[in-house]
Every structure is written in C-alpha cells, then in structure tokens.
C-alpha positions as MATLAB code, in Angstrom:
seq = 'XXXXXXXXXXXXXXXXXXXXXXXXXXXXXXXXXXXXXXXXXXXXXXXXXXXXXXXXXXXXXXXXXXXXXXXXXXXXXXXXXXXXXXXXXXXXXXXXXXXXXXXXXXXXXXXXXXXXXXXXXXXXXXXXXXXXXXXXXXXXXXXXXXXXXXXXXXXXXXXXXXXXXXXXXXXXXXXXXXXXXXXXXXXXXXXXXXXXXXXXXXXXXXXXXXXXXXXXX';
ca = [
      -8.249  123.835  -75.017;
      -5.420  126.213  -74.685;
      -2.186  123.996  -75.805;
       1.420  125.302  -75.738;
       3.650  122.796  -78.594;
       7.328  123.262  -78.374;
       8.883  121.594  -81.200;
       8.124  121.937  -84.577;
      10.003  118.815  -86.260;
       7.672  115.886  -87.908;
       5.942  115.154  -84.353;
       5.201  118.798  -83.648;
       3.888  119.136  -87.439;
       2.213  116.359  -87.179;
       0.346  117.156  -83.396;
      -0.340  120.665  -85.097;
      -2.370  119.400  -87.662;
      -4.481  117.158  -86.106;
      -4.847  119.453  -82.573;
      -6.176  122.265  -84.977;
      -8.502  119.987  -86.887;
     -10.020  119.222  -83.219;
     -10.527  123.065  -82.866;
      -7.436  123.755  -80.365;
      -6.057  126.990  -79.690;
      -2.169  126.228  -80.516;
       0.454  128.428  -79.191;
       3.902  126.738  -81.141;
       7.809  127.604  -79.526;
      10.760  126.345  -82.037;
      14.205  127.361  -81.855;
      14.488  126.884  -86.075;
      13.670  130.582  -87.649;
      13.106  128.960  -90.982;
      10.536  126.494  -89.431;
       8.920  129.654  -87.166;
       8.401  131.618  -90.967;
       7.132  128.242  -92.871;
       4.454  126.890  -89.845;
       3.235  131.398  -89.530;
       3.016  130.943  -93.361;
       0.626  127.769  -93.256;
      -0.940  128.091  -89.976;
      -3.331  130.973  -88.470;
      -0.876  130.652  -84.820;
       0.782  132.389  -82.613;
       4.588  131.209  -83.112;
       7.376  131.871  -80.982;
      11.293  131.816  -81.861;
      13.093  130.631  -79.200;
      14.993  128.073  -77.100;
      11.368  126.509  -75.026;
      13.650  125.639  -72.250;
      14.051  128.855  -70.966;
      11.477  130.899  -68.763;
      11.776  133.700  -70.691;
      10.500  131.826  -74.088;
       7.841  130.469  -72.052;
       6.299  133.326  -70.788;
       6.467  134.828  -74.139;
       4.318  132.396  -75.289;
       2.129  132.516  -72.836;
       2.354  129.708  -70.390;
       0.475  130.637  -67.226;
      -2.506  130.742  -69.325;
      -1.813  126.937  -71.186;
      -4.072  124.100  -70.389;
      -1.704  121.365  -71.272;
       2.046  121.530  -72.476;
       3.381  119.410  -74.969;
       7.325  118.843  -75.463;
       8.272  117.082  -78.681;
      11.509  118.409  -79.182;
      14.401  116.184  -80.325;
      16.176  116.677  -77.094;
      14.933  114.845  -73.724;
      16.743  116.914  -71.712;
      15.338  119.780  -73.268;
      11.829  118.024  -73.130;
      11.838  117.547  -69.103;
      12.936  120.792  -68.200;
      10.180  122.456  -69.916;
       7.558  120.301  -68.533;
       8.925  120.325  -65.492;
       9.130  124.315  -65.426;
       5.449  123.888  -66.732;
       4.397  122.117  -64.051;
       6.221  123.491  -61.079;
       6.466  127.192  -62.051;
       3.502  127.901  -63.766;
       0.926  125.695  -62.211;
       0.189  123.792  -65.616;
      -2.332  121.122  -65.430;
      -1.111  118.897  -67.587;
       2.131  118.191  -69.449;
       2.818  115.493  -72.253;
       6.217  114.793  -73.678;
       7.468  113.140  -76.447;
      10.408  110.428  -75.343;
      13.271  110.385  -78.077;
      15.225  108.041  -76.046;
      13.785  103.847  -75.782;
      13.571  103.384  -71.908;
      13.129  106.936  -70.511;
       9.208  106.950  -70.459;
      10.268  105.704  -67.184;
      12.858  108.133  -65.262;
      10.389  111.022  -66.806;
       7.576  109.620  -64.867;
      10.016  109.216  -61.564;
      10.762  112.339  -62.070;
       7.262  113.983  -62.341;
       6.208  114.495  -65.547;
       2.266  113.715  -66.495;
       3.210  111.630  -69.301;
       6.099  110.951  -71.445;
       5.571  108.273  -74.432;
       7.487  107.985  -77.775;
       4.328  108.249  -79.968;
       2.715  111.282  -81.543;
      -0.650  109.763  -82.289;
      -1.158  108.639  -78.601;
      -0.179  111.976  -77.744;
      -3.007  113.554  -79.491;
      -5.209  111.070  -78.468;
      -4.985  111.470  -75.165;
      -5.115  115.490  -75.487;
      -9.231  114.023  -76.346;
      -8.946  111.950  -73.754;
      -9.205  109.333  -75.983;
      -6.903  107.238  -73.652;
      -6.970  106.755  -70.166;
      -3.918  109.009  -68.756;
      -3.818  105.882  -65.509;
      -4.071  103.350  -67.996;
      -1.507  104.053  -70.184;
       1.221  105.341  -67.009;
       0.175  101.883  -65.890;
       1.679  100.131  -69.269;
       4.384  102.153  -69.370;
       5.010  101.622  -66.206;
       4.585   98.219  -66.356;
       9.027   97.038  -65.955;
       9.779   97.517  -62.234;
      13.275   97.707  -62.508;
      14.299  100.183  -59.512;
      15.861  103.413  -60.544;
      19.119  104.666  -58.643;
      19.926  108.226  -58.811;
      23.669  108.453  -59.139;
      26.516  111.461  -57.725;
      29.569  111.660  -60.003;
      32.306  113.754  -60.059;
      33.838  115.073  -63.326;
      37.467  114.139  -63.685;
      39.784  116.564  -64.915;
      40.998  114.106  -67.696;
      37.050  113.028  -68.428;
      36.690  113.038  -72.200;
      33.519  114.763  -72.271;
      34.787  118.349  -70.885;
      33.090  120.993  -72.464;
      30.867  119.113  -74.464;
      27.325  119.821  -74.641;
      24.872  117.399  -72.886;
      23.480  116.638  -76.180;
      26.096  115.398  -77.856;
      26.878  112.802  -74.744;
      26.487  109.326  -75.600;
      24.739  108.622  -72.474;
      23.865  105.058  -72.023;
      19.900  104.072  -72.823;
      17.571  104.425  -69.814;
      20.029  107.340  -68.311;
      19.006  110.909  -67.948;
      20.665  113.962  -66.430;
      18.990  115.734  -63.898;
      21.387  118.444  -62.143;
      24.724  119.520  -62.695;
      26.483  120.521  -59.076;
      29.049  123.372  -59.742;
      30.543  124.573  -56.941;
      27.605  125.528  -55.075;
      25.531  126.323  -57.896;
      22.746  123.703  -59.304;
      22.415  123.981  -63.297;
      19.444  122.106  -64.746;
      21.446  120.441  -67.594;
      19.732  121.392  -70.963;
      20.543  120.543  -74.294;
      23.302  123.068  -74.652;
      24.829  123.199  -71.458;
      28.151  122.056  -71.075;
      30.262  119.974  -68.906;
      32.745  121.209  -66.917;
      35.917  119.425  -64.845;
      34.722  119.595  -61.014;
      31.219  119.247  -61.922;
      29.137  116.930  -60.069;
      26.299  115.026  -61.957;
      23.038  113.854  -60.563;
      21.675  110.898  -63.423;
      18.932  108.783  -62.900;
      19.437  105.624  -64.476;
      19.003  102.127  -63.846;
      21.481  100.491  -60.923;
      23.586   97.993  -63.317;
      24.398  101.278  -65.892;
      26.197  103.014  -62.888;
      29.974  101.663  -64.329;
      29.112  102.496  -67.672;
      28.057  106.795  -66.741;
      31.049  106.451  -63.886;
      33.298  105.952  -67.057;
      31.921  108.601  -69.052;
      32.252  111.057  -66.683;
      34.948  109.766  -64.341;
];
C-alpha cells in the first residue's frame, strides 16, 4: 500500500518501522530538517521537508497517488487540515490521525475524518486491517455528548492577539475549525495567528462555550 506519514516524532518513527516491516511503500513529510537527514540516513524513503499542512508539501510528496494518509504530528490542528485536504482535495481513500489532545477523537470524526485515535499501535493495526475501522469509530464514539459549533468574535483587548493557534490554551474537547476575517475564511493551522476582528468557528462541547467566549472575547 502506498502510505503518505506526516510527522516524524516517536509515533511517526515508530509507524515507520513497523509499516516498512509489513512491506509498505512510505512516503514521510516533516517540517524538522535534522529529522528529514537522520530518517533519509536510516531509511530507503522518499522524505519530504516541509510544513504537511500546506498543498504545496503535499503534492510534493505525492498525494493524489497515496492510498491512506496518516497525520501524527504534534499539532491537531495541523493533523485535521491535512486529512481533511487529503480527503476532500485529493480524493484519498483513507485518512488516519493521531489525536494529541484527550477528547478530540470525537470533533475529528464530526468533522470528517476516517479515524482519529491517540494510539500508534492501533494505527498500524488497522493500516492491516487488523481492526475493524466501524468497530473501533463505534468505541470511540461511544460518549454522546452533543457537539455545538460556536461563532466568536475577537475582542480588541482579547489576550490572545497575535498568538499562534498552537500556543492557545484551548480548553480539552475544543478544536478550531475556521477563522472569519473580514470576508476571508483561514483554515486555522498550527502557525496561524489570531487577529482582533476575527471571528472563530470551534467545535466543542455546549457547557465549554463560557470558558472559549473568555479566551477569545
């Protein structure tokens, strides 16, 4: 199977190793130059330098031909925009994506990606099949708790203006999913930043709405 891996921290490592034991053909995106040289040096790959969150990067690396995307960087928001470019730009069957944040298996699947779990040996597992994909969407899937996908302004005297998305303490179970400015939507990666007048779209869970109001407000 043709398998494009963006992220090459201890779950990417780790999902390299055993994907190429199985006899994958690995395609690996990382933004870290001295992780691109070390993982060209050990492994017989094609390795791409880049920020995986950006068309560009992807198509570099060859994504319209990819069976199955995996996203295990250490940045969700970084992790759903690639599948969902995956998915919706590039027609990819199947995209898996690692969940750095406890509770947001949950707004990944509401917001369309195959699979999002926290674990890097399920993740390979089910690349085999070794899992059912239905069964496991089922456990994860299992809390009910309805979702509620917020609007919030920015305030001019929020405390978070012109910080990067990443480095927002956003409450657990919360997740960005456009920034409104003006009457231009961003998709909010990693490394975008917030700006007074903005208008956020975050999915999150209906009793965490004072909490992100606060933040941003």
């Amino acid at each position: 199977m043709k398998i494009l891996v963006i992220g090459a921290g201890k779950v990417g490592r780790y999902l390299l190793n055993d994907l190429l034991e199985k006899g994958h053909k690995i395609t690996l995106i990382e933004q870290d130059k001295e992780k691109c040289n070390n993982i060209s040096d050990k492994y017989d790959i094609k390795v791409i330098c880049g920020d995986g969150s950006e068309k560009k990067t992807l198509e570099k690396a060859g994504v319209e031909d990819a069976e199955l995307v995996l996203a295990v960087t250490q940045d969700d928001q970084d992790n759903l925009v690639i599948c969902q470019l995956a998915e919706r730009q590039y027609n990819v069957p199947q995209t898996f994506t690692r969940v750095n944040t406890p509770g947001n298996e949950k707004l990944f699947d509401w917001l369309g990606v195959n699979v999002a779990i926290s674990s890097a040996s399920l993740l390979s597992a089910l690349v085999d099949q070794e899992l059912a994909i239905k069964d496991l969407k089922d456990f994860l899937n299992k809390d009910q708790d309805k979702l509620k996908l917020l609007r919030i302004p920015v305030s001019d005297k929020s405390k978070v203006i012109n910080k990067k998305v990443k480095k927002i303490d956003l409450p657990l179970e919360s997740i960005l999913v456009t920034i409104l400015r003006g009457n231009k939507p961003i998709v909010p990666r990693g490394n975008t930043r917030v700006l007074a007048g903005d208008i956020i779209l975050a999915l999150t869970k209906p009793e965490l709405k004072g909490e992100l109001n606060n933040i941003f407000n």
